[in-house]
N, CA, C and O atoms as a MOPAC input file, in Angstrom:
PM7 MOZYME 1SCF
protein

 N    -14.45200 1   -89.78000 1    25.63300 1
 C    -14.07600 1   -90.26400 1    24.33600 1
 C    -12.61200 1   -89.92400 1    24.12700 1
 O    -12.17000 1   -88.84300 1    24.51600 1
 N    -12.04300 1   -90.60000 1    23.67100 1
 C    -10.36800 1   -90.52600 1    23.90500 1
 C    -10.12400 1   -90.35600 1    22.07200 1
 O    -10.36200 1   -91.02000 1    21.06300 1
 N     -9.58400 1   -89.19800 1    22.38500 1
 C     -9.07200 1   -88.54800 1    20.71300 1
 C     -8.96400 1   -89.64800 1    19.31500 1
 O     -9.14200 1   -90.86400 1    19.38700 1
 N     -8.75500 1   -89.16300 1    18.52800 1
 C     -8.53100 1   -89.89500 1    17.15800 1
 C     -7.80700 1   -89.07800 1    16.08600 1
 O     -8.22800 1   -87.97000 1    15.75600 1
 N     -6.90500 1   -89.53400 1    15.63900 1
 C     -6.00300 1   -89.16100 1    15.25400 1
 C     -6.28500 1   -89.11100 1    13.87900 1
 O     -7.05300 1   -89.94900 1    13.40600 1
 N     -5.60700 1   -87.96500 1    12.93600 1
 C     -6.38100 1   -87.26100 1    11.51100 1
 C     -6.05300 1   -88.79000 1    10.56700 1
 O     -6.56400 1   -88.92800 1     9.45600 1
 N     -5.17600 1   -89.83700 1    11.15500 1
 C     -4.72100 1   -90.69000 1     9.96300 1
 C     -6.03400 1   -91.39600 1    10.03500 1
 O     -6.65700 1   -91.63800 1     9.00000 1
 N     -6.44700 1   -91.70900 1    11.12200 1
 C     -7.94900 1   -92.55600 1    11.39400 1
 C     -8.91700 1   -92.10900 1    10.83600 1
 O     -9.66200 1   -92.66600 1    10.03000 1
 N     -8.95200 1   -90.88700 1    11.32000 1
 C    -10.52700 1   -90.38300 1    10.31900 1
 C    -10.17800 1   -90.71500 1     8.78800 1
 O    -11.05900 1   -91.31200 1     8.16900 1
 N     -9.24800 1   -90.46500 1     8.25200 1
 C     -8.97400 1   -90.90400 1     6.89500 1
 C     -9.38700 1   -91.86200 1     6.39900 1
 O    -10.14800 1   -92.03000 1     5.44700 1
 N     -8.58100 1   -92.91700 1     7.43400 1
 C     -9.39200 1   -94.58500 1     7.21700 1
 C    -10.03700 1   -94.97300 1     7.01500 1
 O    -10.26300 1   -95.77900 1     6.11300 1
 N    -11.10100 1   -94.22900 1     8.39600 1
 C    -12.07000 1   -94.10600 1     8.64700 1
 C    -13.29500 1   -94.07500 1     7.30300 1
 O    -14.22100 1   -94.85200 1     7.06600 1
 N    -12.87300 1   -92.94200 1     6.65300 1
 C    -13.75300 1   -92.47900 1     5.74600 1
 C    -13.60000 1   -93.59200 1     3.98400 1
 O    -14.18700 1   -93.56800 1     2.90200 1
 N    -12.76400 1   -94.21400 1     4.44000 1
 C    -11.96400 1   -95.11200 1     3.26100 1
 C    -13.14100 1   -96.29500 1     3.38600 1
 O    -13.60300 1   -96.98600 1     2.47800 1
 N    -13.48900 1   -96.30200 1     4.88100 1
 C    -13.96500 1   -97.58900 1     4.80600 1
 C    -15.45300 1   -97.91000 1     4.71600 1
 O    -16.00800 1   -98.98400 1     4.48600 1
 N    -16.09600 1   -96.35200 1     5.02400 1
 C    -17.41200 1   -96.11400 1     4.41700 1
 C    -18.01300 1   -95.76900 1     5.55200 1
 O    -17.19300 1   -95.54700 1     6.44200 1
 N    -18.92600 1   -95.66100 1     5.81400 1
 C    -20.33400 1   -95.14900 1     7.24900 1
 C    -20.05900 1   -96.02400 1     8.61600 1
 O    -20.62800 1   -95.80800 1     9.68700 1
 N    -19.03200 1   -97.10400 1     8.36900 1
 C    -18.75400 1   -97.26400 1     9.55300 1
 C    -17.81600 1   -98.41400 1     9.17200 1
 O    -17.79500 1   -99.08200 1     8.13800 1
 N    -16.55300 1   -98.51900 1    10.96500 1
 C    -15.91900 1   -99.91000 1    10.07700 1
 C    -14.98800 1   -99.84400 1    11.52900 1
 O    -15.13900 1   -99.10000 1    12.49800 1
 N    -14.13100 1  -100.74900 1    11.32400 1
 C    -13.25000 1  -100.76500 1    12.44100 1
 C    -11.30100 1  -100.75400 1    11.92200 1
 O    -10.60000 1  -101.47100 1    11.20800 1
 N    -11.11300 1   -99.72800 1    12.62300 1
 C     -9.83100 1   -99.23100 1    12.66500 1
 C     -8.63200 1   -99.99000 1    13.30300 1
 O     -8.67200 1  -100.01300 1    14.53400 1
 N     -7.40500 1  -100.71600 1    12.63200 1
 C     -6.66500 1  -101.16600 1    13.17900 1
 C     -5.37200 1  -100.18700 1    13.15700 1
 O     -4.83700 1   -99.61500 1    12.20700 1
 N     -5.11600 1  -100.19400 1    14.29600 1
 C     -4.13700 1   -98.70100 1    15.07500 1
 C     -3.28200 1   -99.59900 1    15.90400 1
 O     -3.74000 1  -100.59600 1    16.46200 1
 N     -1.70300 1   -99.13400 1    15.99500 1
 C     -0.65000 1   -99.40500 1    17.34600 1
 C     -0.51200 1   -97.73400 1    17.98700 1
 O     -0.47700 1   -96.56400 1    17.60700 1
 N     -0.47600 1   -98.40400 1    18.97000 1
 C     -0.06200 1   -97.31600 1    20.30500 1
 C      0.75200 1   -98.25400 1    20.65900 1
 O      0.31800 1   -99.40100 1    20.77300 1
 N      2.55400 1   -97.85800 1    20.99000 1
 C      3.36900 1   -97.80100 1    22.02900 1
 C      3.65200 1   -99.57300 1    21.73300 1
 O      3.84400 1  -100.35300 1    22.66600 1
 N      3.63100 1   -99.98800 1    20.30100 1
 C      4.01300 1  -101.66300 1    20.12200 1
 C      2.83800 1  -101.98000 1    20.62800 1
 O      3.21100 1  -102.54100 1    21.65800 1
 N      1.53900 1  -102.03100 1    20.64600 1
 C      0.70500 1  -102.66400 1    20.96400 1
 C     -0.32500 1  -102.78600 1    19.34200 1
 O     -0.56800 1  -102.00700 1    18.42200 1
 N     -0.51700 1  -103.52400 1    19.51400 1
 C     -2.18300 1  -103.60600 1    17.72000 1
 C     -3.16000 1  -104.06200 1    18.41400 1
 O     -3.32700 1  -104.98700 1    19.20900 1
 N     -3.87100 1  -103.10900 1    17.89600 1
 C     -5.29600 1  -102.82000 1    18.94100 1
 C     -6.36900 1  -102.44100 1    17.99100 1
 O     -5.88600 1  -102.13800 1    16.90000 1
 N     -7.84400 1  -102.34200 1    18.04000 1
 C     -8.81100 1  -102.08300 1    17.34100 1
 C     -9.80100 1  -101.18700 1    18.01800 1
 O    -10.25900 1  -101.36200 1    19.14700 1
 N    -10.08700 1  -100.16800 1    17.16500 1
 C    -11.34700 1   -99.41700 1    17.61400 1
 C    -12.23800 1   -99.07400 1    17.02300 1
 O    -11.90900 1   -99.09400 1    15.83700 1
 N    -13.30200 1   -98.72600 1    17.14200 1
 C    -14.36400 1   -98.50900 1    15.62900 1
 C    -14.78400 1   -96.76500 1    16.46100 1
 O    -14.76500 1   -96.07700 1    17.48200 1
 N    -15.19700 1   -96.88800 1    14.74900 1
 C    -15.81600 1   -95.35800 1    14.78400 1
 C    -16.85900 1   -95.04600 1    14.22900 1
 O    -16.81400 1   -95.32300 1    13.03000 1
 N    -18.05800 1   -94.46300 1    14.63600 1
 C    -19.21500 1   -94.91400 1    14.30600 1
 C    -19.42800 1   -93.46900 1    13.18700 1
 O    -19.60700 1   -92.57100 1    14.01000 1
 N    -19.47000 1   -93.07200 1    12.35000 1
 C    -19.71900 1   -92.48100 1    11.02600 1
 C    -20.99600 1   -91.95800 1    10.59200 1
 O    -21.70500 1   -92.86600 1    10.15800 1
 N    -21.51300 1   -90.88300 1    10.55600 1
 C    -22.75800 1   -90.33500 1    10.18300 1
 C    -22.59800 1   -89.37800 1     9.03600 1
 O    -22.47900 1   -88.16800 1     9.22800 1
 N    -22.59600 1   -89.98900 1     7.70300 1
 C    -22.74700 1   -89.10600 1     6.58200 1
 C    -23.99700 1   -88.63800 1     6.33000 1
 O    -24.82400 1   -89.54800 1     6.27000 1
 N    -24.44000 1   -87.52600 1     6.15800 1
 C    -24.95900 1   -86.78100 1     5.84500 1
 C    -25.80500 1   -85.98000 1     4.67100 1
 O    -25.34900 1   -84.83800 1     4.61300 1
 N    -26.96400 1   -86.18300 1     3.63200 1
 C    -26.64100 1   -85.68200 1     2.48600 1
 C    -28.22800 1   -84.81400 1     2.73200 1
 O    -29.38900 1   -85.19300 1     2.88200 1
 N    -27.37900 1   -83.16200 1     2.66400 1
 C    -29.04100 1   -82.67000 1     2.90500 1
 C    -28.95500 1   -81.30500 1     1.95700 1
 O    -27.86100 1   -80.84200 1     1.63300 1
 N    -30.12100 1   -80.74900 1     1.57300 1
 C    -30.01400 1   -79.83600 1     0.72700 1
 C    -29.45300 1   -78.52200 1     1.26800 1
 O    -29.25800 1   -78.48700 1     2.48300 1
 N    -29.16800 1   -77.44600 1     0.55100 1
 C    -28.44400 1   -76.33500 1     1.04800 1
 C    -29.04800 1   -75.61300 1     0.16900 1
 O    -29.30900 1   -76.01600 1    -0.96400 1
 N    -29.38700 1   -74.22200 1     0.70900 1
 C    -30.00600 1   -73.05800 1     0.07000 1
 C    -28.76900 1   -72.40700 1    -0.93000 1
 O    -27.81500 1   -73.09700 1    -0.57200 1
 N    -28.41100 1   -71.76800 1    -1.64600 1
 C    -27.52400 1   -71.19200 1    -2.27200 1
 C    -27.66200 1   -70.10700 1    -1.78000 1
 O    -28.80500 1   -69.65100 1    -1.76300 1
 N    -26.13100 1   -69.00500 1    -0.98700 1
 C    -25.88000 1   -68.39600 1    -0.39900 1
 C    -26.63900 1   -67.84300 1     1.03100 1
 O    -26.79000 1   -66.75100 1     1.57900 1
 N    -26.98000 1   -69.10000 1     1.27100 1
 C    -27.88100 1   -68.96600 1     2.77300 1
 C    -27.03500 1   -69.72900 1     3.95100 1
 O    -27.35100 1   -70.77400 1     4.52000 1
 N    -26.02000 1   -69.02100 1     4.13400 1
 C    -25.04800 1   -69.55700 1     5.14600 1
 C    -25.81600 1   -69.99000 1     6.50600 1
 O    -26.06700 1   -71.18600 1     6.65400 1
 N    -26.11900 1   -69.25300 1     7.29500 1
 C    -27.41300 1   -69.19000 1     8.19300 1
 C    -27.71100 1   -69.83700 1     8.08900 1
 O    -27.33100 1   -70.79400 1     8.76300 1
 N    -28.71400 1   -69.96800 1     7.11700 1
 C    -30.01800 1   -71.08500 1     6.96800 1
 C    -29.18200 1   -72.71700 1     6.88600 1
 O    -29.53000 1   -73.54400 1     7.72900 1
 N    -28.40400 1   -73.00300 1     6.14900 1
 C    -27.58900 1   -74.50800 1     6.06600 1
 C    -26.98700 1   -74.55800 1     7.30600 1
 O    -27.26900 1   -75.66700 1     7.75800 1
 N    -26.49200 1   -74.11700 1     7.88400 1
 C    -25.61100 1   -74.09000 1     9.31700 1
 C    -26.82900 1   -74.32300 1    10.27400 1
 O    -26.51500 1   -75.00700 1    11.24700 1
 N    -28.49800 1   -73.81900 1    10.23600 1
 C    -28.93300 1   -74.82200 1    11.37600 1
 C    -29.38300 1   -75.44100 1    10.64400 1
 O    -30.07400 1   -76.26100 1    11.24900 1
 N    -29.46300 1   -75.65100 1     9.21700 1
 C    -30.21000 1   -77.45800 1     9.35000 1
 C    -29.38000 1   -78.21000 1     9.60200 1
 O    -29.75700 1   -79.26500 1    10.11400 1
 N    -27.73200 1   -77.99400 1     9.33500 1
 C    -27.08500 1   -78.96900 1     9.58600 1
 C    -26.36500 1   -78.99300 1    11.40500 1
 O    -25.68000 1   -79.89700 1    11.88200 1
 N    -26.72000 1   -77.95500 1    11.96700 1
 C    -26.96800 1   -78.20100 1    13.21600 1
 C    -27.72400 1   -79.44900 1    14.12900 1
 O    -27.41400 1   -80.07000 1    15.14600 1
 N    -29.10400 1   -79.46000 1    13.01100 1
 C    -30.15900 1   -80.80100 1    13.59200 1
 C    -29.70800 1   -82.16800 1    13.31600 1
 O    -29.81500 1   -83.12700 1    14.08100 1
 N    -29.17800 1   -82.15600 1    12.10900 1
 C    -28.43900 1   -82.85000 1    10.97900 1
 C    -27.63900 1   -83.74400 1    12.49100 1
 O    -28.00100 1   -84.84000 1    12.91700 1
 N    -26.42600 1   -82.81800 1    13.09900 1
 C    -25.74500 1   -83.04000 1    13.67000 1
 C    -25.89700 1   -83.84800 1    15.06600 1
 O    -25.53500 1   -84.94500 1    15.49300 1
 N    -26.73600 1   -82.55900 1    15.62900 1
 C    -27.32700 1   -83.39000 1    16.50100 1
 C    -28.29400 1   -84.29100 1    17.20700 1
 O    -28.39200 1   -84.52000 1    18.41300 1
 N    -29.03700 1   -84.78400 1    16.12300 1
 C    -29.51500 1   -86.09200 1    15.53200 1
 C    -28.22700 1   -87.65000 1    15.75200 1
 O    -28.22000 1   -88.64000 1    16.48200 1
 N    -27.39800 1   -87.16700 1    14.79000 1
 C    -26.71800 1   -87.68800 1    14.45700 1
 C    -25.31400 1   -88.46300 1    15.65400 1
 O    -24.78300 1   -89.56200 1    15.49100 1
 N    -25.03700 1   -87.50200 1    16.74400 1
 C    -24.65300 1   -87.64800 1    17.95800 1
 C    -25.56300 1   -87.93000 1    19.02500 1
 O    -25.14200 1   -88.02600 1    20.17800 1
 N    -27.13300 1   -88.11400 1    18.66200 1
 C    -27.99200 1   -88.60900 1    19.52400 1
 C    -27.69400 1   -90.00000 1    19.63800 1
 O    -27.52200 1   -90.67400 1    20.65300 1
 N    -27.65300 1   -90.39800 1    18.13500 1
 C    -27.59700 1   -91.91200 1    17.68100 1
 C    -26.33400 1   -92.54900 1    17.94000 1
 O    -26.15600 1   -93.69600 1    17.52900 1
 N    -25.51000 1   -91.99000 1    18.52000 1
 C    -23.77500 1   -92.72100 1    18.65100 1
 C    -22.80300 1   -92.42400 1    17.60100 1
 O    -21.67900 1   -92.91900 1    17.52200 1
 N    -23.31100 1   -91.59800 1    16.82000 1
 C    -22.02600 1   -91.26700 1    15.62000 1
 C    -21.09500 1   -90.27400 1    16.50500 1
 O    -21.43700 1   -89.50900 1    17.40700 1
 N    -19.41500 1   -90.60600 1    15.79300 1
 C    -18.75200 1   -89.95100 1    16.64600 1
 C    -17.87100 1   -88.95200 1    15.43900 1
 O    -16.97800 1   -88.15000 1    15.71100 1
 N    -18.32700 1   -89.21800 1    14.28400 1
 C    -17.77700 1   -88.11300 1    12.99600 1
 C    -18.60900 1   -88.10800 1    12.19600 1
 O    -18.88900 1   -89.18800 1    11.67600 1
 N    -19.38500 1   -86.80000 1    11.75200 1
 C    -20.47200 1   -86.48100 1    11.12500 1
 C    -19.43500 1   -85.99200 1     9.75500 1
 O    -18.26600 1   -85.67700 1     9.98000 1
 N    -19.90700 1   -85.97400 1     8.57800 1
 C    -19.34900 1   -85.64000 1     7.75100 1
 C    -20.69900 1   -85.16300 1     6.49100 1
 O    -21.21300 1   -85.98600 1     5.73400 1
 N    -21.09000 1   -83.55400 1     6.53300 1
 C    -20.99200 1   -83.35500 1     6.14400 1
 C    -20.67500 1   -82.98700 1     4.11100 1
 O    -19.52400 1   -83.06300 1     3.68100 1
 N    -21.72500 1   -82.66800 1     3.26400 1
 C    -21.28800 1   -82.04100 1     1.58900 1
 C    -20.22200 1   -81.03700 1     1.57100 1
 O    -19.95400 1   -80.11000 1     2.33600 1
 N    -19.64300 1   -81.50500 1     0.40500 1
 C    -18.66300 1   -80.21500 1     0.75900 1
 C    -18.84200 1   -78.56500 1     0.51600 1
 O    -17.99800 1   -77.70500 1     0.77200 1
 N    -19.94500 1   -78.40000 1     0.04900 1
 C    -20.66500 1   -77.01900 1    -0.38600 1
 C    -21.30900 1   -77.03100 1     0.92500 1
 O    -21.24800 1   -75.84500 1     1.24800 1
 N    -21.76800 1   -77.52500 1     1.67600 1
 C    -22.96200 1   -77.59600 1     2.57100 1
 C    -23.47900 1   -76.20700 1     3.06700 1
 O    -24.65800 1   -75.85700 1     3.01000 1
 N    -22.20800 1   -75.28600 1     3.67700 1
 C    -22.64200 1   -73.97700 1     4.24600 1
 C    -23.25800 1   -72.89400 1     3.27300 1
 O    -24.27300 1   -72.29200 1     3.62000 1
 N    -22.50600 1   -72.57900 1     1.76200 1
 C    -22.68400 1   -72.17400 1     1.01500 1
 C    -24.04500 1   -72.45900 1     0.13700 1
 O    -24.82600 1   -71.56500 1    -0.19100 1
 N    -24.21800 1   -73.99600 1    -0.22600 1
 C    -24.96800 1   -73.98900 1    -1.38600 1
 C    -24.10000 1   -74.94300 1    -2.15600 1
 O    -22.88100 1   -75.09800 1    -2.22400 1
 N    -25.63000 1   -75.81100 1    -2.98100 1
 C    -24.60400 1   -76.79200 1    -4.04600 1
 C    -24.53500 1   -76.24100 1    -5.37900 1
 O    -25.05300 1   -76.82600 1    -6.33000 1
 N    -23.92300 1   -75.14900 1    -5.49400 1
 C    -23.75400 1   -74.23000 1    -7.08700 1
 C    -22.19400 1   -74.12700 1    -7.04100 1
 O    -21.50600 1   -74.24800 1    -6.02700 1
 N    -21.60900 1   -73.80500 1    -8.72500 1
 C    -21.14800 1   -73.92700 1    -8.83900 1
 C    -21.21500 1   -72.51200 1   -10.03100 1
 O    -21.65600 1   -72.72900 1   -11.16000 1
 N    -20.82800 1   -71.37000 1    -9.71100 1
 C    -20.95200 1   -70.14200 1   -10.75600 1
 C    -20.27500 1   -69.13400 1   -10.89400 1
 O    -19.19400 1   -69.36300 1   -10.35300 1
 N    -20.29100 1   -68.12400 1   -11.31800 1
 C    -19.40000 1   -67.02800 1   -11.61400 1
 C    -19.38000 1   -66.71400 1   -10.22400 1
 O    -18.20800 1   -66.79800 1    -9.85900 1
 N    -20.16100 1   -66.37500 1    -9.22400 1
 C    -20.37800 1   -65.92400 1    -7.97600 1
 C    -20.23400 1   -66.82100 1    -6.89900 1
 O    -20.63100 1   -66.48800 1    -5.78200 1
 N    -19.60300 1   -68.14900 1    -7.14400 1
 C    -19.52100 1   -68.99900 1    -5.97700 1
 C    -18.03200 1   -68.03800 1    -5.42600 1
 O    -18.16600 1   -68.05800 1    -4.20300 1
 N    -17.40500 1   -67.65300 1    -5.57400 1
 C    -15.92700 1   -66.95500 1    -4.74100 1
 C    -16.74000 1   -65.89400 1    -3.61500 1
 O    -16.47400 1   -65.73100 1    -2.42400 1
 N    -17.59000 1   -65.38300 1    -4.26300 1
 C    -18.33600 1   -64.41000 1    -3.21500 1
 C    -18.77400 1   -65.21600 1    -1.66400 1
 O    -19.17400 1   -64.68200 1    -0.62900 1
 N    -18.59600 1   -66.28100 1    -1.87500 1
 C    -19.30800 1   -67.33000 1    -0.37700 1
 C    -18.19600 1   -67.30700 1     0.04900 1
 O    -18.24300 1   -67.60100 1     1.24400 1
 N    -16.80300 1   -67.04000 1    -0.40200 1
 C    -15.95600 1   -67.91900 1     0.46800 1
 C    -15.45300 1   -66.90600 1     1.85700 1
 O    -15.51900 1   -65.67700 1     1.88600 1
 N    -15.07600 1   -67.57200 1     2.67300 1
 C    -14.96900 1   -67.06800 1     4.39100 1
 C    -13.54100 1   -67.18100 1     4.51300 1
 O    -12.70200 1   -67.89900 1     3.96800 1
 N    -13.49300 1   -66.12900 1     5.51600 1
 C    -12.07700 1   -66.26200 1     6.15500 1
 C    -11.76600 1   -67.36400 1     6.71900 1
 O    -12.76200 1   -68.08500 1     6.68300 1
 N    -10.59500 1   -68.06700 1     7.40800 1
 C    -10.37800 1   -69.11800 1     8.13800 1
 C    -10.96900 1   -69.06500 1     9.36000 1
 O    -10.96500 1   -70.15600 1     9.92900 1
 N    -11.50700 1   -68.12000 1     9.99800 1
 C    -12.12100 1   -67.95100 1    11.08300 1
 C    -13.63300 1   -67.42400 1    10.94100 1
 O    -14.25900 1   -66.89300 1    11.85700 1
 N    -14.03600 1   -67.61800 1     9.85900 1
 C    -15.63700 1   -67.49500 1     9.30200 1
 C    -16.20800 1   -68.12800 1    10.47500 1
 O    -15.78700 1   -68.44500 1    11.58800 1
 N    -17.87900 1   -68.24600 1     9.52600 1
 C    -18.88200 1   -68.31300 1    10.45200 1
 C    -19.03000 1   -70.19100 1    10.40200 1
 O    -19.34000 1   -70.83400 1    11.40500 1
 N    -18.71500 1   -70.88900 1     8.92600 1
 C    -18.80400 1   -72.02400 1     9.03400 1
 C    -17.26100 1   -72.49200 1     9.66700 1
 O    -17.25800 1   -73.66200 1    10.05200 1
 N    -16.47300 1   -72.05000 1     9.76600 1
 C    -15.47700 1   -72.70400 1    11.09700 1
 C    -15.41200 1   -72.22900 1    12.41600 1
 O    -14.50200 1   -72.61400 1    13.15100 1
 N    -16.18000 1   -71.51800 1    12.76500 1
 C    -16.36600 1   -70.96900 1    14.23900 1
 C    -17.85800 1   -72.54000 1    14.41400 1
 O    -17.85000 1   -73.50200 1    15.18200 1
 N    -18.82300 1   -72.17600 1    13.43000 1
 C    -20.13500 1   -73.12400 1    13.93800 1
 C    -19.25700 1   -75.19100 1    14.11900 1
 O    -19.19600 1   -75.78400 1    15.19600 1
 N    -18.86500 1   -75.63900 1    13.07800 1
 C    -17.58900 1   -76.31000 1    13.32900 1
 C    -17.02700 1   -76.62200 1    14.42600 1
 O    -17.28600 1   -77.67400 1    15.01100 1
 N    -16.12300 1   -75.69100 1    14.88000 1
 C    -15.54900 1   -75.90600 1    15.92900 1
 C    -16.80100 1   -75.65000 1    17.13000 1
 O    -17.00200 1   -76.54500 1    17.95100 1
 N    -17.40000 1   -74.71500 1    17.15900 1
 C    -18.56100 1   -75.00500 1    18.50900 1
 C    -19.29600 1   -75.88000 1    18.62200 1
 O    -19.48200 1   -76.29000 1    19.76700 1
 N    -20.05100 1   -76.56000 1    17.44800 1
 C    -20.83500 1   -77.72800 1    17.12300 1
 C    -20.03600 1   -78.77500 1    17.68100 1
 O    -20.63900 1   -79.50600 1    18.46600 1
 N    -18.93600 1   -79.01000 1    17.49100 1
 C    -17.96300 1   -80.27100 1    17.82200 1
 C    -17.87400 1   -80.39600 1    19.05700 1
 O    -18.06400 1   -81.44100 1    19.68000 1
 N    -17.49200 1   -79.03700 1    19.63100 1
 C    -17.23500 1   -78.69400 1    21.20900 1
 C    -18.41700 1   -79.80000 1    21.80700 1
 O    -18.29300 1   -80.94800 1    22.23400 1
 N    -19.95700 1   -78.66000 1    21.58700 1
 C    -20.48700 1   -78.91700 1    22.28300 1
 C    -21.39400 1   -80.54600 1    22.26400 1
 O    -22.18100 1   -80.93500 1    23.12700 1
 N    -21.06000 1   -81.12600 1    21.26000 1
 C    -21.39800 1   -82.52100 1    21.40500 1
 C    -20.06100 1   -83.37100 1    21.57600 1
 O    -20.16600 1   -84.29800 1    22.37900 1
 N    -19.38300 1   -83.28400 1    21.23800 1
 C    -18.04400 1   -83.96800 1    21.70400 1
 C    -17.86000 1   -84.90300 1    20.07200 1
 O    -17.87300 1   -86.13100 1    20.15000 1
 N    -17.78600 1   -84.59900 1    19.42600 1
 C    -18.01800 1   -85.10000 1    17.81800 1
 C    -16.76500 1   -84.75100 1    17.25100 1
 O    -16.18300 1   -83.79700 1    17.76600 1
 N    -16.23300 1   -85.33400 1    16.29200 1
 C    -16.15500 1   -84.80600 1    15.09200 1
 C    -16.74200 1   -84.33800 1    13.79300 1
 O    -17.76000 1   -84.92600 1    13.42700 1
 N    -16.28200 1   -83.40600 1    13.05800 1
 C    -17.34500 1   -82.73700 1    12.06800 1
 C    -16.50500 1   -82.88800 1    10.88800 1
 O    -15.36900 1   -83.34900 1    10.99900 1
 N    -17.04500 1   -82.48800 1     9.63100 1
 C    -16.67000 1   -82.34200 1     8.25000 1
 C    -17.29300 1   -81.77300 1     7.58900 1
 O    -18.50700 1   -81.96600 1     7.66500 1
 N    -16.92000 1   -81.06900 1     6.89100 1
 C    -17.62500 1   -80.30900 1     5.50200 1
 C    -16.67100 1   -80.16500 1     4.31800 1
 O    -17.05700 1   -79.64000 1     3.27400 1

């Protein structure tokens, strides 16, 4: 699978669960599609663990089927709350939901989002 560049996924996501991308490389206009797997699944509130493998299956489900950018709620790891105690969830840049992220991606060859 030959990279994609952050302006694409943008596009990408502009254009909904799936669509086709018009991109130049090097004076050339060329088209590629990207196949899109949004995601909408419940999340335990402060059960990092627990949301990180459902959305593990989530994922790789989702790269079974040909999606090549899973995307993810944006609470997903945390929980969908919103409270005096949501700051207590938050992770370093090298936490556990961007280490699972970056390994999840690795090991299916995907892109991810949360």
């Amino acid at each position: 699978m030959k990279p994609i560049s952050r302006t694409c996924i943008v596009a990408a996501l502009l254009l909904g669960a799936s669509g086709t991308l018009l991109h130049s490389k090097a004076g050339r206009a060329g088209t590629s599609t990207l196949r899109i797997a949004v995601v909408q699944m419940q999340s335990g509130d402060h059960d990092i663990d627990g949301n990180l493998k459902r959305a593990t299956a989530f994922a790789d489900e989702a790269a079974a089927k040909g999606a090549q950018f899973v995307l993810f709620p944006e609470l997903m790891p945390t929980g969908s709350y919103l409270f005096y105690d949501t700051w207590d969830a938050g992770e370093p840049s090298d936490g556990k939901t961007v280490r699972w992220l970056k390994s999840t991606s690795r090991r299916l060859h995907i892109w991810l989002g949360t």
